[in-house]
Every structure is written in C-alpha cells, then in structure tokens.
C-alpha positions in Angstrom: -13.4 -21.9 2.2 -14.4 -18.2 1.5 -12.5 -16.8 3.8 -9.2 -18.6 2.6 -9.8 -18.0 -1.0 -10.1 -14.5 -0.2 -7.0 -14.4 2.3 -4.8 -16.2 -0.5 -6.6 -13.8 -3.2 -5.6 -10.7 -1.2 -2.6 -12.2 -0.3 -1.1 -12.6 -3.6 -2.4 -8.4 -4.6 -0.7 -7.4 -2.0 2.5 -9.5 -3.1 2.4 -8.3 -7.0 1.4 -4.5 -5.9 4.0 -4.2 -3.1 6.6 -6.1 -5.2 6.2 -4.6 -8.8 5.2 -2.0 -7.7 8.4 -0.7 -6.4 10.0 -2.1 -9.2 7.4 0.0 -12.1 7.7 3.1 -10.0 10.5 3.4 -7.5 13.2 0.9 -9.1 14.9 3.5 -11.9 14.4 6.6 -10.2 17.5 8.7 -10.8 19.9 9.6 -8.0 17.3 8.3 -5.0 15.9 5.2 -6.8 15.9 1.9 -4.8 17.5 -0.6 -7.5 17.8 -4.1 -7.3 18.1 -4.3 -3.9 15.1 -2.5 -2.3 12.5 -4.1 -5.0 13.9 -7.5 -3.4 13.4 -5.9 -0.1 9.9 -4.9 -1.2 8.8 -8.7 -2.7 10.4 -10.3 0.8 8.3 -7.4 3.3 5.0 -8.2 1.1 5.2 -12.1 1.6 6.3 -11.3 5.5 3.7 -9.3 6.3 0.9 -11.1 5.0 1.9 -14.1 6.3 1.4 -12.7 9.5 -1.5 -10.8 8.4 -3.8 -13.8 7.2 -1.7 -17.0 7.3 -3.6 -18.3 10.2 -6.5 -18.2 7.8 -5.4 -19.7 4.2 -2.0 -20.9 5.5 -0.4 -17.3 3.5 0.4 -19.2 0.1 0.3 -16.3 -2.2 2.0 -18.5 -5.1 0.6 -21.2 -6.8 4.4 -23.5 -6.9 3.6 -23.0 -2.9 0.2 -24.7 -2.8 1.7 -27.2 -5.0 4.6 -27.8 -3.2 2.7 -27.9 0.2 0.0 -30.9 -1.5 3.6 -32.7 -3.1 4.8 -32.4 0.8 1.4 -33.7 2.3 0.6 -30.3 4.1 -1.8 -28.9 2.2 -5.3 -31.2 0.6 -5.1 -31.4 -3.1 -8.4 -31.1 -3.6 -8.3 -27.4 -2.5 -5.0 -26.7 -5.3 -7.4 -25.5 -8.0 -9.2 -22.9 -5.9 -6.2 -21.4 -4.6 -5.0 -21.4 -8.0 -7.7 -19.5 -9.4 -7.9 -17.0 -5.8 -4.1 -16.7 -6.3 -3.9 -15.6 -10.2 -7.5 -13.6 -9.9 -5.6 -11.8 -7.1 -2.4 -11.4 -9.2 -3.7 -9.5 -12.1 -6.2 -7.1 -10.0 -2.6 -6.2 -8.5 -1.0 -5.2 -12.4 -4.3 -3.8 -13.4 -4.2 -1.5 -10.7 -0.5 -1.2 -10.8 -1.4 0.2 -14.5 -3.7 2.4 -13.6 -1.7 4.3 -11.7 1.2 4.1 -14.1 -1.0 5.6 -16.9 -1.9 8.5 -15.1 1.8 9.7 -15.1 3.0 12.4 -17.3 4.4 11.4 -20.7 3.1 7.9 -19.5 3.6 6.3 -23.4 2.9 2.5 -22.6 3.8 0.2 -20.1 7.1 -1.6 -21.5 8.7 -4.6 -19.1 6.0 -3.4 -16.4 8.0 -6.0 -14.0 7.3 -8.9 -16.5 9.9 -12.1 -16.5 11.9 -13.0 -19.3 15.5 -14.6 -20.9 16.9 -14.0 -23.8 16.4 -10.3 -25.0 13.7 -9.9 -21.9 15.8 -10.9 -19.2 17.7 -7.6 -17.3 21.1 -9.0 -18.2 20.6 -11.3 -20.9 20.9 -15.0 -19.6 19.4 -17.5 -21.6 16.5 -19.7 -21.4 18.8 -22.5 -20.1 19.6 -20.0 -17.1 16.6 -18.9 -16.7 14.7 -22.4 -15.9 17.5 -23.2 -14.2 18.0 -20.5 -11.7 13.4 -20.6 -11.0 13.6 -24.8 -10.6 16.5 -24.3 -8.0 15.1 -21.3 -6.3 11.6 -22.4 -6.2 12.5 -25.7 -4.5 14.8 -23.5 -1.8 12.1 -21.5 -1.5 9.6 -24.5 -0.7 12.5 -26.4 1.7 12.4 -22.7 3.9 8.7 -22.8 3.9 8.5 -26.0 4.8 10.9 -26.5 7.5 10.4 -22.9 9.1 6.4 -23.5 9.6 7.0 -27.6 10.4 6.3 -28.4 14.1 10.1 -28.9 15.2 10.8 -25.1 14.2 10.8 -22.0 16.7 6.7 -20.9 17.2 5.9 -17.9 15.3 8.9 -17.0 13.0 8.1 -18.9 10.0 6.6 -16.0 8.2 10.2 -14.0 9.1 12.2 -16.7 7.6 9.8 -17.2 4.7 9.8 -13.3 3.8 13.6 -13.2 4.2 14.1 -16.2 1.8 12.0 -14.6 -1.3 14.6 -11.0 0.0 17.3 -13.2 -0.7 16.0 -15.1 -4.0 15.3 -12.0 -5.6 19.1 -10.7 -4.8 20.3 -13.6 -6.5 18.2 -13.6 -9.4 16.9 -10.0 -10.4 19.5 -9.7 -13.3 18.7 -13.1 -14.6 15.1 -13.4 -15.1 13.8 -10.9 -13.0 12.8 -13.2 -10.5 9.5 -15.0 -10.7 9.4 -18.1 -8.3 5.7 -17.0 -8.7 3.9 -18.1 -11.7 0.8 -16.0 -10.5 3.4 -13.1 -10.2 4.7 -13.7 -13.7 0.9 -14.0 -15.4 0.0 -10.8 -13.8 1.9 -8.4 -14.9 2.5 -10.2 -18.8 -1.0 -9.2 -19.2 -0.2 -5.7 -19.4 3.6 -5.6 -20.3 4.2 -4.3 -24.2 7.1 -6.9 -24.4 6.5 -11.0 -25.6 6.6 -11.6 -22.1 3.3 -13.5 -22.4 4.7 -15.7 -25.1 7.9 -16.4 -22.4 5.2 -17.1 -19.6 4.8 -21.0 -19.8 8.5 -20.9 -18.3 7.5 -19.0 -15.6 5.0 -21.3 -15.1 6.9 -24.5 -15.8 10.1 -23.8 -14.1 8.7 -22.8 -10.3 6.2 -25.8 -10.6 9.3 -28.4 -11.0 10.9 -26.9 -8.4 8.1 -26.5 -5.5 7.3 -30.4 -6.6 11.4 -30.9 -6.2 11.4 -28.6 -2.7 8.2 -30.6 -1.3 10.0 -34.0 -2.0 13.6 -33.2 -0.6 11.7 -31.8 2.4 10.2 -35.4 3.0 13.2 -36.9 2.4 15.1 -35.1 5.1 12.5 -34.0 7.8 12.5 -36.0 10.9 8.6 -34.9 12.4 5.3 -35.5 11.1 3.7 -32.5 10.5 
C-alpha cells in the first residue's frame, strides 16, 4: 500500500507542477508565451505520462473525483479512497509549494496573485458564473470518468488507456480554461488556493463539490452502458 500511496502521491506533484506550472510561468509570456492552449497541452502530457510511468502500480489516479469515481464504478476498493485522498492532496500542495518557490525567486516577484487557482465570478478568466462554473466541472468530470473508464476496461485496445486518458484532460482543459480555469481535480484546485493571494480558497468547496458529482455521475453512466465485467 506504500508503494501506491507514493505512486498516486507523486503522481498528482507531477500533475499540479507540470500543469500550473506552465500556466504560473510560461502561460502570459509576451510574444512566445504558450496560452490557453499549451497549459492544456501541459495538464493532458502530465496525466499521460504518469499513467504510464506508475499506473501499473496505484492504478495512476492522481485526482481524488477519479478514485471516487473508480469505487462508484466497482473498480477500485473503498476502503483504500481515504488514503489516496490524503497521498493525492499531500502530493498536490508539495507541487504549489514548490511551484512558489520558484516563483518568488523571480525579479520584481511581488506576490503570487491567481497562481493557477479556480474560480467564477470575478476569479474566473472570463467571468462566468457560479452556475457555469459547477456546471461545466459536474459535466466534465463525469466525461472525464466515462474515458477513464472505458479506455482502461477489458474490452478496450491493450496499452492505450493512459493516451486516451491524457488526451481527454488536453481536451477538457480547451473547453473550459476561460470558464473556471479548469479544475476536474479538487486536489489540483486545493493546492494551489493555498498559496494564491485571491479568495480562491473561500471558492474551493466548488471545486471540490462540483468534480465529486460528476465522477459519482461518470462511474454510474459507465455501468449503465458497459457490456464486460471488469
């Protein structure tokens, strides 16, 4: 059990440094910045190579809706959900306090702002509402969960789950960047609230809420529609 918790722990570092960390330092970079587009890049290789990496070990969760999702959906034991919980969010804010570290050491560094934290209202990138917000994370999560599920279930192709998986969270964070900032994650989003100068920690139980209903929502269509046991 070690070993996984430390898989899933490193697992989900490697997801909030990779992924916020392009957007904190390579995001708004005039003229050769990457935008949008290359931090969702960024979040989708960080969840693809891991997978790969230590997936065989923990299963390459890296997000407690997953685990969740995974025990709603009979794959994973529940018993084990609180671990992987703790592994997960322990790994999450070693991630954004290292991510900070590094951001404070540049010059005219004067405080960390957003630092890649979710949000609506005045904290979301374009300004959608709370309504939007928990709307867009329920119905991303639970697309997120039906990939995962059905990519890694025993009828799917051998060995391509994690590419599916990684190109999924690429894709949810194209659609949903300028709405919340994408979280899908609630270890993602608890992370980096920590350290953001924003009331992004008084926004987090949505970030929390939201991906939880929809990895229970994404486990249960899953069921509903799968035709192997897995």
């Amino acid at each position: 059990m070690i070993k996984k918790l430390l898989a899933e722990g490193f697992g989900t570092f490697w997801l909030v440094f990779g992924g916020c960390g392009s957007a904190i330092y390579a995001a708004g970079v005039p003229d050769v910045g990457i935008g949008y587009a290359g931090v969702a890049l960024a979040f989708g290789l960080t969840v693809l190579t891991m997978a790969f990496a230590v997936g065989h070990i923990s299963g390459g969760h890296f997000n407690p809706a997953v685990t969740l999702g995974l025990v709603v959906a009979g794959r994973h034991p529940v018993k084990d959900l609180p671990a992987y919980w703790g592994a997960q969010i322990v790994g999450a804010i070693i991630a954004a306090a290292g991510l900070y570290l590094i951001a404070s050491g540049m010059t005219g560094f004067e405080g960390a702002g957003g630092f890649a934290s979710n949000g609506y209202g005045e904290l979301s990138p374009q300004g959608y509402s709370m309504t939007s917000a928990l709307v867009i994370e329920i119905i991303l999560t639970a697309g997120f969960l039906f990939v995962i599920l059905g990519s890694t279930s025993k009828g799917a192709p051998a060995g391509f789950g994690p590419i599916a998986i990684g190109l999924a969270l690429t894709l949810i964070h194209l659609i949903s960047i300028p709405v919340t900032n994408t979280s899908v994650n609630p270890a993602r989003s608890t992370g980096v609230a920590l350290f953001a100068e924003t009331a992004a920690l008084g926004q987090l139980w949505l970030f929390w809420v939201a991906p939880l209903a929809g990895a229970v929502i994404g486990g249960v269509l899953w069921k509903l529609v799968s035709t192997t046991e897995d």
